[in-house]
py3Dmol code that shows the C-alpha trace and the ligand (Angstrom):
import py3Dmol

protein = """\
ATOM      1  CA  UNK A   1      88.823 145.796  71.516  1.00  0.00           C
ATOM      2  CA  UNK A   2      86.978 143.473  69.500  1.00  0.00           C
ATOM      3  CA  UNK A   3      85.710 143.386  66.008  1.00  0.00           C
ATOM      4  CA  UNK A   4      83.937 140.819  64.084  1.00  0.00           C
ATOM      5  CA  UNK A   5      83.133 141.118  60.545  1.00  0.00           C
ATOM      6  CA  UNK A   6      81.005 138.913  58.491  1.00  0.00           C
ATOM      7  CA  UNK A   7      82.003 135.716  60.411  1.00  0.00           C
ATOM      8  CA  UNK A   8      80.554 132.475  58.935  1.00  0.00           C
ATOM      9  CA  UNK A   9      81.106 128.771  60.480  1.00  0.00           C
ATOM     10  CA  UNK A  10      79.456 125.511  58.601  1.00  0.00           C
ATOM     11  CA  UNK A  11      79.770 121.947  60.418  1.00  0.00           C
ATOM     12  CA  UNK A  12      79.611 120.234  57.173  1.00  0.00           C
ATOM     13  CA  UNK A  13      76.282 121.500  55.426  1.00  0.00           C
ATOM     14  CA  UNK A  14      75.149 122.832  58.063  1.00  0.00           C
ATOM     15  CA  UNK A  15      75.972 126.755  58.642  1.00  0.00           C
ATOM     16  CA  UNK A  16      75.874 127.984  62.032  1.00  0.00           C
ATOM     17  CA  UNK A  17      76.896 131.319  62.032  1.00  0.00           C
ATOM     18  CA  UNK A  18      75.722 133.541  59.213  1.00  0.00           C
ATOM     19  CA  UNK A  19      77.712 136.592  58.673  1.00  0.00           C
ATOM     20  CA  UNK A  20      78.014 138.132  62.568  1.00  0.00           C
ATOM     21  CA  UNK A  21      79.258 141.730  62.595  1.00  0.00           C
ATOM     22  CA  UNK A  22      80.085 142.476  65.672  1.00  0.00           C
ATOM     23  CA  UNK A  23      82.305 145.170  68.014  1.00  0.00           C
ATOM     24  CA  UNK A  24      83.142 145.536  71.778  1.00  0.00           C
ATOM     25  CA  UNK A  25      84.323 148.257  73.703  1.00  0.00           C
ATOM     26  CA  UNK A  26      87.795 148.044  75.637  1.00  0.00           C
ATOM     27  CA  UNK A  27      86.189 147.916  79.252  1.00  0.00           C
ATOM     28  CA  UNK A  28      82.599 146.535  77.606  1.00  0.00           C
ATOM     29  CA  UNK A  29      80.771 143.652  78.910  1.00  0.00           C
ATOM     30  CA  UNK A  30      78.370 142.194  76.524  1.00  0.00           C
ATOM     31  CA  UNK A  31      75.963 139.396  77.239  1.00  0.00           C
ATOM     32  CA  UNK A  32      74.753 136.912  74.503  1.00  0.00           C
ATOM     33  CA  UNK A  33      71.412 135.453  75.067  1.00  0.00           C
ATOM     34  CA  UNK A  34      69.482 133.358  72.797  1.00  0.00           C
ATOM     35  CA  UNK A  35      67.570 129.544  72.482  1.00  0.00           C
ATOM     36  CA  UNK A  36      69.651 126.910  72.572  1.00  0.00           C
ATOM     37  CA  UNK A  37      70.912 126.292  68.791  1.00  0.00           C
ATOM     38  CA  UNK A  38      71.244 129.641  68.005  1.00  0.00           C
ATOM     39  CA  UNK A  39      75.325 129.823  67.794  1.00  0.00           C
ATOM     40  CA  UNK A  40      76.271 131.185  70.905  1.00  0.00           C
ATOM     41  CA  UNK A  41      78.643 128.638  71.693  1.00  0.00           C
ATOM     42  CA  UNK A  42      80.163 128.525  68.343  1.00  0.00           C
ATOM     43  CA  UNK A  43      80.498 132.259  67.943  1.00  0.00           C
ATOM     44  CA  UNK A  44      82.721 132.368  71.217  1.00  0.00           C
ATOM     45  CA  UNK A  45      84.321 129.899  70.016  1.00  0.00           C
ATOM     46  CA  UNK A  46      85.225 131.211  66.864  1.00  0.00           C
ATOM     47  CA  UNK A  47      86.313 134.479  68.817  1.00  0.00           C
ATOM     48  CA  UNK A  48      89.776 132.546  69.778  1.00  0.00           C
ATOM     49  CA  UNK A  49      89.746 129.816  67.271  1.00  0.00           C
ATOM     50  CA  UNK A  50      88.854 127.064  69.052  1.00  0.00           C
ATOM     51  CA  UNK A  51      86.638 126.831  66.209  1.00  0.00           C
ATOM     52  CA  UNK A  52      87.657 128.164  63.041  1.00  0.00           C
ATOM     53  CA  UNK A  53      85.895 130.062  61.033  1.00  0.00           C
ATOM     54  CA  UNK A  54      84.824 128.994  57.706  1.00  0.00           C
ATOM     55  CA  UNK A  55      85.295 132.913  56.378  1.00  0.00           C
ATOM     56  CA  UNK A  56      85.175 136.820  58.091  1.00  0.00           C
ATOM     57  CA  UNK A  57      87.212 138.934  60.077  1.00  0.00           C
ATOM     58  CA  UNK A  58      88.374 138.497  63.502  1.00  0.00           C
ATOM     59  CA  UNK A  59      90.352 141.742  64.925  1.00  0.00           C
ATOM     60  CA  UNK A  60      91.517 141.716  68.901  1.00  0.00           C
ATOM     61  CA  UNK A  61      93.547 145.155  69.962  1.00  0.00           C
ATOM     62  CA  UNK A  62      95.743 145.809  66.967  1.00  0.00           C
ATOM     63  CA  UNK A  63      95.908 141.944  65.716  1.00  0.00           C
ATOM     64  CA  UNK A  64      93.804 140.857  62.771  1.00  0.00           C
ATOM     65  CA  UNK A  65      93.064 137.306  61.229  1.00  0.00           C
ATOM     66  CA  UNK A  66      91.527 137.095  57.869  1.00  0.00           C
ATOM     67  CA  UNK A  67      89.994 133.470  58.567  1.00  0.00           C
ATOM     68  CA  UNK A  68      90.431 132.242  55.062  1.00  0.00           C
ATOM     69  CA  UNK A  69      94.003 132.770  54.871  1.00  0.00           C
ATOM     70  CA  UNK A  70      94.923 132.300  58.603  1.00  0.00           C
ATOM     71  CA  UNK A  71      98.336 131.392  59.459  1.00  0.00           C
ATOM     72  CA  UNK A  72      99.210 129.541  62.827  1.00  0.00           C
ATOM     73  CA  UNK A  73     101.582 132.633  64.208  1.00  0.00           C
ATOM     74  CA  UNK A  74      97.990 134.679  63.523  1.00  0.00           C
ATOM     75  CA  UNK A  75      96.036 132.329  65.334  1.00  0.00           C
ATOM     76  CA  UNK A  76      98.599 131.993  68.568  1.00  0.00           C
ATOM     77  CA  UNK A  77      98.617 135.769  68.849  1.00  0.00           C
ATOM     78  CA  UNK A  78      94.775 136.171  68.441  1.00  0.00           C
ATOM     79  CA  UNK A  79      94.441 133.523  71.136  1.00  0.00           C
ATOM     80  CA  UNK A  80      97.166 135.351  73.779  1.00  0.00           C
ATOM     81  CA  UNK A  81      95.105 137.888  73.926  1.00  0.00           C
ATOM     82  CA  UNK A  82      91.883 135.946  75.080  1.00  0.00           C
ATOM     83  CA  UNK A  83      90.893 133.614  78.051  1.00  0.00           C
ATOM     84  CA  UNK A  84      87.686 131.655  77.704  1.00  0.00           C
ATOM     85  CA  UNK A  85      85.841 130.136  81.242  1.00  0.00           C
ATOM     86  CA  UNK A  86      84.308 126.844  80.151  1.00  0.00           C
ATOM     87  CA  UNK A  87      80.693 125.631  80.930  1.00  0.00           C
ATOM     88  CA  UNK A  88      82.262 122.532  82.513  1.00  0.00           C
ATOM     89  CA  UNK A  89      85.002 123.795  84.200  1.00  0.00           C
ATOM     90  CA  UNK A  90      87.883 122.081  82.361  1.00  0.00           C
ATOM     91  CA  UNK A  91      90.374 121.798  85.078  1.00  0.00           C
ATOM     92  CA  UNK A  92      93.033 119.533  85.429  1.00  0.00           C
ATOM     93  CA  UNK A  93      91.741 116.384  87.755  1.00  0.00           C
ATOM     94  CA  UNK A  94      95.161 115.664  88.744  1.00  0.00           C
ATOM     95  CA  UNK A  95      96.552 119.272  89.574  1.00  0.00           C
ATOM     96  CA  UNK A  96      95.487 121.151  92.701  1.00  0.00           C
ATOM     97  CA  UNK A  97      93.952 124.824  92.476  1.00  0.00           C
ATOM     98  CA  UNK A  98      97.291 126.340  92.970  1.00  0.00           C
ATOM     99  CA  UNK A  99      98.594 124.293  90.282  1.00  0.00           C
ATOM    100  CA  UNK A 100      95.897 124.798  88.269  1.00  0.00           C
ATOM    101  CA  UNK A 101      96.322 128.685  88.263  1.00  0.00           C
ATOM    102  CA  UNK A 102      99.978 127.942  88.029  1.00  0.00           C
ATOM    103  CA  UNK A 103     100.096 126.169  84.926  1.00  0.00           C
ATOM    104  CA  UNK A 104      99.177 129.339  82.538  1.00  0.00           C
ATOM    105  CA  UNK A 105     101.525 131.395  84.360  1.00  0.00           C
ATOM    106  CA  UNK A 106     104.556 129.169  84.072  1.00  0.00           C
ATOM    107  CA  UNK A 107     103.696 127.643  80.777  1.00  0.00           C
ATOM    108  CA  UNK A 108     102.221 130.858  78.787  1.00  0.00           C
ATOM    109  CA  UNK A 109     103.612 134.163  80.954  1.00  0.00           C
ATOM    110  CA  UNK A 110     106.680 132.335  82.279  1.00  0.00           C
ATOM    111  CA  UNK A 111     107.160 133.223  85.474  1.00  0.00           C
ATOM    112  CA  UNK A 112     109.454 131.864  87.903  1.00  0.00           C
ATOM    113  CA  UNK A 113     107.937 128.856  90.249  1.00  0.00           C
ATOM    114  CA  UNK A 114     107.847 131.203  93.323  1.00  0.00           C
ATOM    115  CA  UNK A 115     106.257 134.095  91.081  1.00  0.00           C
ATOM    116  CA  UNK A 116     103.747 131.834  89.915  1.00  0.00           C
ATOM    117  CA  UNK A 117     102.905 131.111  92.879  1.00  0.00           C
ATOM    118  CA  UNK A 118     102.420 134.203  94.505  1.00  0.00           C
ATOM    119  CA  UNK A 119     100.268 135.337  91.312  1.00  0.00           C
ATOM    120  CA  UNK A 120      98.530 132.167  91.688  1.00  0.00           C
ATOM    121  CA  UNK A 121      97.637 132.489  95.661  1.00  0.00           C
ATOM    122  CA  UNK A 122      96.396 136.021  94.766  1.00  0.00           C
ATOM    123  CA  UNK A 123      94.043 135.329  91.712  1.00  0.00           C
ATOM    124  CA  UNK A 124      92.543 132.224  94.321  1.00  0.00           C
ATOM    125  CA  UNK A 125      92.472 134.949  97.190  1.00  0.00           C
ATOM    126  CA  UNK A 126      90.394 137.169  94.785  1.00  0.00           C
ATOM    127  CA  UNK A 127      87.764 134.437  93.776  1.00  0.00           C
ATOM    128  CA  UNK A 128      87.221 133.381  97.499  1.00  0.00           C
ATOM    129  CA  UNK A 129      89.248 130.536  97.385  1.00  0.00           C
ATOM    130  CA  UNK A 130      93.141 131.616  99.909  1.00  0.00           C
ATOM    131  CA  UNK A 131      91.944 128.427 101.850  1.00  0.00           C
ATOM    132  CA  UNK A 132      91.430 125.689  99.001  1.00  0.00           C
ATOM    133  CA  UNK A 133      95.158 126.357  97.556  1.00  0.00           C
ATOM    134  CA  UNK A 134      95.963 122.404  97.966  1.00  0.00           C
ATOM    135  CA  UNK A 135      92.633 120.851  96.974  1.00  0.00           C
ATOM    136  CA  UNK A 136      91.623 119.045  93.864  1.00  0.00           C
ATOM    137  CA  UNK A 137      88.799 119.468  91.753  1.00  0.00           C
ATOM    138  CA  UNK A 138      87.224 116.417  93.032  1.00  0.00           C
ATOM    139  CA  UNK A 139      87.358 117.968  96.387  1.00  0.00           C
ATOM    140  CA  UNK A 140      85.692 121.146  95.226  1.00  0.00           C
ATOM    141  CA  UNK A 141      81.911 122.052  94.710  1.00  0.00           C
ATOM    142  CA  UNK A 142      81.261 123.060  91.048  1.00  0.00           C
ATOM    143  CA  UNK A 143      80.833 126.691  92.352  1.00  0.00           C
ATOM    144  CA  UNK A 144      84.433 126.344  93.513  1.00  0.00           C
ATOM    145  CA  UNK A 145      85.889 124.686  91.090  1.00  0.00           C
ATOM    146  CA  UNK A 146      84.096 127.148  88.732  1.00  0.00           C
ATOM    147  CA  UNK A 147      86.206 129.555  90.441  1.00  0.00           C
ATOM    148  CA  UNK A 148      89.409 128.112  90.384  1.00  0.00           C
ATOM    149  CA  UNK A 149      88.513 128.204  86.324  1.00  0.00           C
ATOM    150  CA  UNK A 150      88.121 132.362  86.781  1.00  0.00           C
ATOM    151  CA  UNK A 151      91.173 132.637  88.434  1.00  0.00           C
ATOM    152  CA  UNK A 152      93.031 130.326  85.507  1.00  0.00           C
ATOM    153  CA  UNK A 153      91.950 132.986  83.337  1.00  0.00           C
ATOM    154  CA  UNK A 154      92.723 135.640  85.158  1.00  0.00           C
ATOM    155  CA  UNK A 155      96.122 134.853  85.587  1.00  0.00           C
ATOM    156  CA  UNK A 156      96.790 134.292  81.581  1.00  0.00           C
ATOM    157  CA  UNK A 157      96.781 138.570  81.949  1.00  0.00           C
ATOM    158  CA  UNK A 158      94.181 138.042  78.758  1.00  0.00           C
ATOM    159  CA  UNK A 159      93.351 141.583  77.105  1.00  0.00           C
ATOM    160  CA  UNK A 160      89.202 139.711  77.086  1.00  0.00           C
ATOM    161  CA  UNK A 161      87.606 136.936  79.081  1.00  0.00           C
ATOM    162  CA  UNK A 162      85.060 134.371  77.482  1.00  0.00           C
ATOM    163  CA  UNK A 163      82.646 132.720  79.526  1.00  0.00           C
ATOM    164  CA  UNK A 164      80.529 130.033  78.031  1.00  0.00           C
ATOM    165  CA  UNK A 165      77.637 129.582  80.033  1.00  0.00           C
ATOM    166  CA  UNK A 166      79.891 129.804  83.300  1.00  0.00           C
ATOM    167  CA  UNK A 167      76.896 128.673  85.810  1.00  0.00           C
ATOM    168  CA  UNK A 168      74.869 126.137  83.521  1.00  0.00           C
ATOM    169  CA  UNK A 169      76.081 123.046  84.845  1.00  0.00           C
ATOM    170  CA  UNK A 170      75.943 124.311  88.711  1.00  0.00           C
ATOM    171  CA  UNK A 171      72.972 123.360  91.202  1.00  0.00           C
ATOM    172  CA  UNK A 172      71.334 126.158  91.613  1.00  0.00           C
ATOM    173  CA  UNK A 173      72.676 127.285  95.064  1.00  0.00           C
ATOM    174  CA  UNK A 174      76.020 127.277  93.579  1.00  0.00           C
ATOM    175  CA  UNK A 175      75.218 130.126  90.958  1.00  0.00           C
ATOM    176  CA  UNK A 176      75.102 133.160  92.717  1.00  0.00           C
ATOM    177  CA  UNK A 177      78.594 132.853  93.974  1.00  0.00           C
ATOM    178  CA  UNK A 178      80.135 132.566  90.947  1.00  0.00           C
ATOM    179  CA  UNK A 179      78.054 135.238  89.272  1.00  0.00           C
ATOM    180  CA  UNK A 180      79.320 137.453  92.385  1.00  0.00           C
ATOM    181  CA  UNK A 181      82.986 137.077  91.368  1.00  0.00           C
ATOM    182  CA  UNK A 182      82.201 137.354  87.928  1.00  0.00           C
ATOM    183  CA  UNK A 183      80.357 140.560  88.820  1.00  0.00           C
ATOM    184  CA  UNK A 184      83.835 141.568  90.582  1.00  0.00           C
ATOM    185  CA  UNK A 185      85.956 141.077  87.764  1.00  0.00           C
ATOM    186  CA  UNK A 186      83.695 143.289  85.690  1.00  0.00           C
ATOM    187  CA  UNK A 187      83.834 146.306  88.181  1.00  0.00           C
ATOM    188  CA  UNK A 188      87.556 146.368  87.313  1.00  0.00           C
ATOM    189  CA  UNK A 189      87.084 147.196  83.639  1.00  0.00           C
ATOM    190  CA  UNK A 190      88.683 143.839  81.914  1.00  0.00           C
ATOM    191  CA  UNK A 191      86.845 143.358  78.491  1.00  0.00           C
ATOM    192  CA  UNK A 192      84.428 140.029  79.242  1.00  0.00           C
ATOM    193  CA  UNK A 193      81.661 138.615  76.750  1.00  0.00           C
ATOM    194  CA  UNK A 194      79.411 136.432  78.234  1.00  0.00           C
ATOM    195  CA  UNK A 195      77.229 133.280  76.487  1.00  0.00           C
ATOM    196  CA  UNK A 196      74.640 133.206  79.344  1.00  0.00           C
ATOM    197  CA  UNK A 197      70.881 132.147  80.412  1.00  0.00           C
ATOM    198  CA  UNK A 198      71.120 133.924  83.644  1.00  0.00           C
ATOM    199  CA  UNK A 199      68.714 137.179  82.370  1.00  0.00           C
ATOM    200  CA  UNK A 200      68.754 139.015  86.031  1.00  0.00           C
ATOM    201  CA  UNK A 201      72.736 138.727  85.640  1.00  0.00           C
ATOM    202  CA  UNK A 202      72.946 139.950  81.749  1.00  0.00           C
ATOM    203  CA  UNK A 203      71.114 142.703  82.404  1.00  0.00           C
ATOM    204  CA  UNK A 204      72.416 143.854  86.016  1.00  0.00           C
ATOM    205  CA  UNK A 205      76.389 143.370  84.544  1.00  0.00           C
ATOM    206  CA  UNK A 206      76.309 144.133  80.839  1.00  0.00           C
ATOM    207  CA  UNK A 207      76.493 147.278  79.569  1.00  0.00           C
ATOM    208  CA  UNK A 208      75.483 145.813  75.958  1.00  0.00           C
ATOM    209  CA  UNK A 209      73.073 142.801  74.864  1.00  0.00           C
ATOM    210  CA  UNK A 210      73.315 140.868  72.368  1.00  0.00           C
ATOM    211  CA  UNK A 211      70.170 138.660  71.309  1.00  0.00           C
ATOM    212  CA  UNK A 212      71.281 135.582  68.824  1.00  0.00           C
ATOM    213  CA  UNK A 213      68.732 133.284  66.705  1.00  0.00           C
ATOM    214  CA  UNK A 214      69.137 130.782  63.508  1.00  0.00           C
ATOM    215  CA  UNK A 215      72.799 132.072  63.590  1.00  0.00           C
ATOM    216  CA  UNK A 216      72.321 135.575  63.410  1.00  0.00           C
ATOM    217  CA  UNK A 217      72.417 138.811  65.491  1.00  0.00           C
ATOM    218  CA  UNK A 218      68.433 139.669  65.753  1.00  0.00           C
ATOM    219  CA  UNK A 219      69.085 142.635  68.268  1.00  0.00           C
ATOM    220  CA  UNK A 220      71.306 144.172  70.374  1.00  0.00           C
ATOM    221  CA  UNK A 221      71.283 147.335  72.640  1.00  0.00           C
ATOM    222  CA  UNK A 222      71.850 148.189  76.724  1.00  0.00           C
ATOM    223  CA  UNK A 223      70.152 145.667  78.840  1.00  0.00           C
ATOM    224  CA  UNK A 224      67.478 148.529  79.009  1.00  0.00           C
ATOM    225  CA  UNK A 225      66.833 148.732  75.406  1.00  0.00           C
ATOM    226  CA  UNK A 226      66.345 144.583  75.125  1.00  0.00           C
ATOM    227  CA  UNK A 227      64.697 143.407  78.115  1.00  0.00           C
ATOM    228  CA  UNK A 228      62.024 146.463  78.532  1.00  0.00           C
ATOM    229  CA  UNK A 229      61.528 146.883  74.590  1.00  0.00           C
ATOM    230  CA  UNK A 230      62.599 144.857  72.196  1.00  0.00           C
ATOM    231  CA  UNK A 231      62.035 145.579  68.508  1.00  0.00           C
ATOM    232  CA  UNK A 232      62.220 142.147  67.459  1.00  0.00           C
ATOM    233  CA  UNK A 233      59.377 139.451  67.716  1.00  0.00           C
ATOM    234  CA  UNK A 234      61.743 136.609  68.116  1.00  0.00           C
ATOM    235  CA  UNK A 235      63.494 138.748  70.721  1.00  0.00           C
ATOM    236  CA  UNK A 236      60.114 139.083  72.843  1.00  0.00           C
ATOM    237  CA  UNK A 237      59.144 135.749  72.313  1.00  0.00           C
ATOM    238  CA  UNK A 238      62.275 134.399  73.469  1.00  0.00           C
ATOM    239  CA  UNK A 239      61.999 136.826  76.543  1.00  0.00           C
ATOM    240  CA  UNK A 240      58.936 136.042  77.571  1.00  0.00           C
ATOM    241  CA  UNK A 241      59.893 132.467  78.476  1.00  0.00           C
ATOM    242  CA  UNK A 242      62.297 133.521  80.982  1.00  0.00           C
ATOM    243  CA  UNK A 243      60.378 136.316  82.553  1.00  0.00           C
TER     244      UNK A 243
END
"""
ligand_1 = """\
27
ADP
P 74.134 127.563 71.388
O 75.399 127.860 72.120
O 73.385 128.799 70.991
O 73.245 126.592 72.089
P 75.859 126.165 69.559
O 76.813 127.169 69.058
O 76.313 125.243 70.638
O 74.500 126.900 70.004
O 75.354 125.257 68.356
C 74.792 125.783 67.178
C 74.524 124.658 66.209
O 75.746 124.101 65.766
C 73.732 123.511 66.802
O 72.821 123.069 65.836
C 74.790 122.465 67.074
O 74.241 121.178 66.989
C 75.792 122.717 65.975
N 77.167 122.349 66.351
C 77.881 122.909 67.349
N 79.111 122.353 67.430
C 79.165 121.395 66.456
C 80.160 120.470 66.017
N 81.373 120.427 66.602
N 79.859 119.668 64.993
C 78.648 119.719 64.376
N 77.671 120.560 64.738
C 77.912 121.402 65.770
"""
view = py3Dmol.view(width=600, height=400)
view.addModel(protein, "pdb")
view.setStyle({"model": 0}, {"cartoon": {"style": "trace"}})
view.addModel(ligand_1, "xyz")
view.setStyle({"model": 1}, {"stick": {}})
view.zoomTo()
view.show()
């Protein structure tokens, strides 16, 4: 579904990612851990261009975009097929939940009004939320406005969801509900990679892990293989701090 090769990103000197090969499985969902610093962010990032890429490979499905020589058709296809949940929710203050799920459908899929929202009272029925249709954000908890950000997502019909550290800026009481629908999603095969710090969730949900440091992949394997015996020292010593 996914294929990364040799992807490189510099913020002026500075180079963040250095070389990443990486592939996931149609169905797959693959957890990147690693310290703060280490990329995560970026790669995602790079993974639908909301970063370019300074050089590599970036294939989704059957599309391909050779980063140095991009053009903007490329880039709108590659980023069709993808849906990224944001750390900090990144809903619109002014629209309600329903119109927040709306906007995707009407704007990217273009459905009919009434289609939209029928699509759009589903997707909130399936993160919890058939009774919250009409609120706004700032009437919301961050758990359900979190939610309302899954179900934006959903509804762009994307062929792999991003999530960027979906539960880092929640209280902590607030995290295990929106790990539950994440969970969810995952049961029903949809392609997901996931920047996370939640360990107990990476390994319970992902079927691969990948560990990240100075920019590079260290290690990756099942959850098995990385949180019971890594091969890397930086993977064990990073570990070992959350367990
Ligand atoms: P992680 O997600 O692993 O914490 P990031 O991908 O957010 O790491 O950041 C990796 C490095 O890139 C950090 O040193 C960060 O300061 C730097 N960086 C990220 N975004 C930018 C940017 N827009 N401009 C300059 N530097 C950036």
């Amino acid at each position: 579904m996914i294929k990364l090769k040799q992807i490189h990103k510099s913020f002026g000197r500075a180079e963040v990612l250095k070389g990443i090969d990486l592939t996931v499985l149609k169905g797959e969902v693959v957890a990147i851990l690693g310290p703060s610093g280490s990329g995560k962010t970026t790669l995602l990032r790079c993974l639908n261009y909301l970063e370019k890429p300074s050089d590599g490979e970036i294939s989704i499905g059957e599309h391909t975009v050779h980063c140095k020589k991009a053009h903007k058709k490329d880039i709108q296809k590659l980023r069709r097929k993808t849906a990224m949940v944001f750390q900090q929710y990144n809903l619109f203050r002014h629209k309600t939940a329903i119109e927040n799920v709306m906007e995707g459908l009407i704007v990217v899929q273009k459905l009919p009004k009434a289609e939209a929202r029928k699509k759009g009272v589903e997707l909130l029925e399936k993160v919890g939320l058939g009774n919250k249709l009409d609120s706004y954000p700032s009437q919301l908890s961050g758990g359900q406005q979190q939610r309302v950000g899954i179900a934006r997502a959903l509804a762009l019909n994307p062929e792999v969801i991003l999530f960027d550290e979906p539960t880092s800026a929640l209280d902590p009481e607030l995290v295990g509900e929106v790990l539950a629908v994440i969970r969810k999603i995952a049961k029903e095969g949809i392609t997901m990679v996931i920047v996370t710090h939640e360990m107990g969730f990476a390994q319970d949900v992902a079927n691969r892990v990948v560990f990240m440091d100075g920019g590079v992949i260290v290690e990756e394997g099942s959850p098995k293989d990385i949180f019971q015996s890594p091969k890397e020292e930086r993977t064990r010593q990073f570990l070992a701090r959350y367990t």
